[in-house]
C-alpha beads as a LAMMPS data file, in Angstrom:
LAMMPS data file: protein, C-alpha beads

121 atoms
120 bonds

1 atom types
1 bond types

-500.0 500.0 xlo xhi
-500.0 500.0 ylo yhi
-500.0 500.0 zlo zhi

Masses

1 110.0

Atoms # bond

1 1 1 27.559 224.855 69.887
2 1 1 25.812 224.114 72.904
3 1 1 27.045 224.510 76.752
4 1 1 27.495 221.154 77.378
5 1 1 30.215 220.660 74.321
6 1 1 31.545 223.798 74.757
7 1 1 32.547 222.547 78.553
8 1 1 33.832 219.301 77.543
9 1 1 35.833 220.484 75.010
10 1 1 37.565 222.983 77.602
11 1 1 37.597 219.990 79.860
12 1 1 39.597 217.894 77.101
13 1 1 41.659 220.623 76.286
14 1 1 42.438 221.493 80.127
15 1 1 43.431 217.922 80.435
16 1 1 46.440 217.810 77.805
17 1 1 47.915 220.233 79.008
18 1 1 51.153 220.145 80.944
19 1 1 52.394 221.805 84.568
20 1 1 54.751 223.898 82.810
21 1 1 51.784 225.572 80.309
22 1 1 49.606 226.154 83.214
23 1 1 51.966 227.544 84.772
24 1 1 53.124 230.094 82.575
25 1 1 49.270 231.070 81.563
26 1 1 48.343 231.668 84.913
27 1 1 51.481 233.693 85.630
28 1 1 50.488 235.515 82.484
29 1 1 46.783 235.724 83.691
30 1 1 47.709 237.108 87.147
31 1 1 49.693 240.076 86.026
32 1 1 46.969 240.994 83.622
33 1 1 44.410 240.727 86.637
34 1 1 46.593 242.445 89.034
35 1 1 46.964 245.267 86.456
36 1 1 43.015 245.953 86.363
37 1 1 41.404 248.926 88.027
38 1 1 38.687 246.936 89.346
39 1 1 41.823 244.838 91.072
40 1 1 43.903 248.132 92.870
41 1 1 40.915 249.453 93.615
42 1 1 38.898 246.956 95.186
43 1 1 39.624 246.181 99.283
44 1 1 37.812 242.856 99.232
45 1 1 38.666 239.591 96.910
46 1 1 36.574 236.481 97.439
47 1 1 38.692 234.592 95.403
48 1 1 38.899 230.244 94.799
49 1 1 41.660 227.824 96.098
50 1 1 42.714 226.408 92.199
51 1 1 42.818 222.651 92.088
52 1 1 44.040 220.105 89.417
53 1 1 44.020 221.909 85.610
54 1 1 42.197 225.686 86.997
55 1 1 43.978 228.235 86.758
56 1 1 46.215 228.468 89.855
57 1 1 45.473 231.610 91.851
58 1 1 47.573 231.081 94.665
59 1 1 50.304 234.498 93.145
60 1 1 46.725 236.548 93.119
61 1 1 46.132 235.782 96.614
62 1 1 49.190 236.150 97.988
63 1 1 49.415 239.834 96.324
64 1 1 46.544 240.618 97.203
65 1 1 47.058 239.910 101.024
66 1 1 50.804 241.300 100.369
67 1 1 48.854 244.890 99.330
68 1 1 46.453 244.508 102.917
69 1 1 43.453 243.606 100.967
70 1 1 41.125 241.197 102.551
71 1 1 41.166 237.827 101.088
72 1 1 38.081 235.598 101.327
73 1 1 38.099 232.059 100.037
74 1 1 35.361 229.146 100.425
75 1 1 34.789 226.025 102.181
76 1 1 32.058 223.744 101.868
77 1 1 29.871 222.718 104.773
78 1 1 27.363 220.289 103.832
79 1 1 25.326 221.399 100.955
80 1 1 26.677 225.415 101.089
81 1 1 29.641 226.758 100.415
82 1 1 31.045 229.414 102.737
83 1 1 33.582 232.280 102.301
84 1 1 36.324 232.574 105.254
85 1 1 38.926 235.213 105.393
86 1 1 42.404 234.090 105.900
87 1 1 45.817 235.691 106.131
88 1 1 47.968 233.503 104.650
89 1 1 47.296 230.532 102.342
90 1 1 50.161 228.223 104.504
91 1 1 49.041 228.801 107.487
92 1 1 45.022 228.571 106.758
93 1 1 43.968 226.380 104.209
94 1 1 44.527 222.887 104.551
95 1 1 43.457 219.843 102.201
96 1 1 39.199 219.310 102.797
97 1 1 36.446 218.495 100.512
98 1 1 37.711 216.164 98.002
99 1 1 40.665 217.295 98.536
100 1 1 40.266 220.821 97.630
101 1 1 42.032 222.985 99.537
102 1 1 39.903 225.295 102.043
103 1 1 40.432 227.636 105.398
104 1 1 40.516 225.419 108.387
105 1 1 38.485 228.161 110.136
106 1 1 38.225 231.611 110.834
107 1 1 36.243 234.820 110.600
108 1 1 33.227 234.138 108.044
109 1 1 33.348 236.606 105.346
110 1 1 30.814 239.183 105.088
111 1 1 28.650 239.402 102.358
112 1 1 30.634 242.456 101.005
113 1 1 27.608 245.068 100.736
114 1 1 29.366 247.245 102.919
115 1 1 32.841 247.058 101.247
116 1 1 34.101 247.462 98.067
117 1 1 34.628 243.514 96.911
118 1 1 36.100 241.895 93.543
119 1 1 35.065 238.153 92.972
120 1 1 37.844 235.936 91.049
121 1 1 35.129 232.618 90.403

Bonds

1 1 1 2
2 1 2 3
3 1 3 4
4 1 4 5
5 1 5 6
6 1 6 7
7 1 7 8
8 1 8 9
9 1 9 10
10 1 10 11
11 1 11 12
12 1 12 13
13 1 13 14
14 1 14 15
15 1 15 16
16 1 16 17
17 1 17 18
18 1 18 19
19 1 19 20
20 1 20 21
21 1 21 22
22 1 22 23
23 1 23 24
24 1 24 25
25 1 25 26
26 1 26 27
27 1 27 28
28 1 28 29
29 1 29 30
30 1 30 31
31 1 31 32
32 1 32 33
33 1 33 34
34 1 34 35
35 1 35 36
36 1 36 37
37 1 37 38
38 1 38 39
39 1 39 40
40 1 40 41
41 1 41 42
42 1 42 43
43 1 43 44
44 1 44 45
45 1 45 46
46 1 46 47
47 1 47 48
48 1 48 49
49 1 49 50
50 1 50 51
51 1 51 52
52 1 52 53
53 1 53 54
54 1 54 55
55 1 55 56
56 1 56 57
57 1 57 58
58 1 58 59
59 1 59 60
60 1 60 61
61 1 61 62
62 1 62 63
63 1 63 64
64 1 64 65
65 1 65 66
66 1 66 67
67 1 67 68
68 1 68 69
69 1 69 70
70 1 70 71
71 1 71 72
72 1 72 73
73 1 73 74
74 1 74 75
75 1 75 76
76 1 76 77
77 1 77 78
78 1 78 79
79 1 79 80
80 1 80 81
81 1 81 82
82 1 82 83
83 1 83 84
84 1 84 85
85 1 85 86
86 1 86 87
87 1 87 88
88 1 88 89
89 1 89 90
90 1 90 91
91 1 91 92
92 1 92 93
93 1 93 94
94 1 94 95
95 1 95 96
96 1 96 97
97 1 97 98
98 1 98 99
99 1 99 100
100 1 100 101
101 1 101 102
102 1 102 103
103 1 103 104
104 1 104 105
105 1 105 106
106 1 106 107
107 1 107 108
108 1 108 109
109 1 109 110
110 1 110 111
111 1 111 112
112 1 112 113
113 1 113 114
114 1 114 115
115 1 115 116
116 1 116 117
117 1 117 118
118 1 118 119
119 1 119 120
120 1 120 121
């Protein structure tokens, strides 16, 4: 099976499924992530705003930023995508590129070279 099928089926599958099911996967998902040693360990998570079916990652952010990690999440400007740190996912991120949700501004995150970082993409 090729990429391309594989992807649609996901897609198709995504798509039937209810509120309720994401939901409780994701709340499943996030306590399984939270539990990793890469997770307590790292000080750093560049981590993306969920939209529509994803799985929602707004519980792993706020724990994250509950612990005093630094939370990085992107916005697109033009063509690129930055990451921007925020400090609370109310008071930060607002509705922007098609509707995704994304910082408003803020400090521009660092690459992460000089910091131990975990990336949730």
């Amino acid at each position: 099976m090729d990429k391309k099928t594989i992807r649609e089926l996901i897609s198709e599958r995504k798509k039937k499924m209810t509120c309720e099911e994401i939901g409780f996967l994701s709340s499943q998902l996030t306590d399984q992530f939270c539990r990793l040693e890469e997770y307590q360990q790292t000080e750093c998570l560049f981590a993306y705003l969920s939209f529509n079916q994803e799985v929602q990652t707004d519980e792993i952010i706020r724990r994250a930023l509950a612990q005093g990690k630094r939370v990085a999440v992107p916005r697109v400007r033009g063509d690129a995508i930055e990451f921007y740190y925020i400090t609370s996912l109310e008071q930060d991120c607002r509705p922007g590129y098609l509707g995704i949700r994304e910082p408003v501004d803020g400090l521009e995150a660092a690459d992460g070279k000089e910091m131990n970082v975990l990336m949730l993409m």
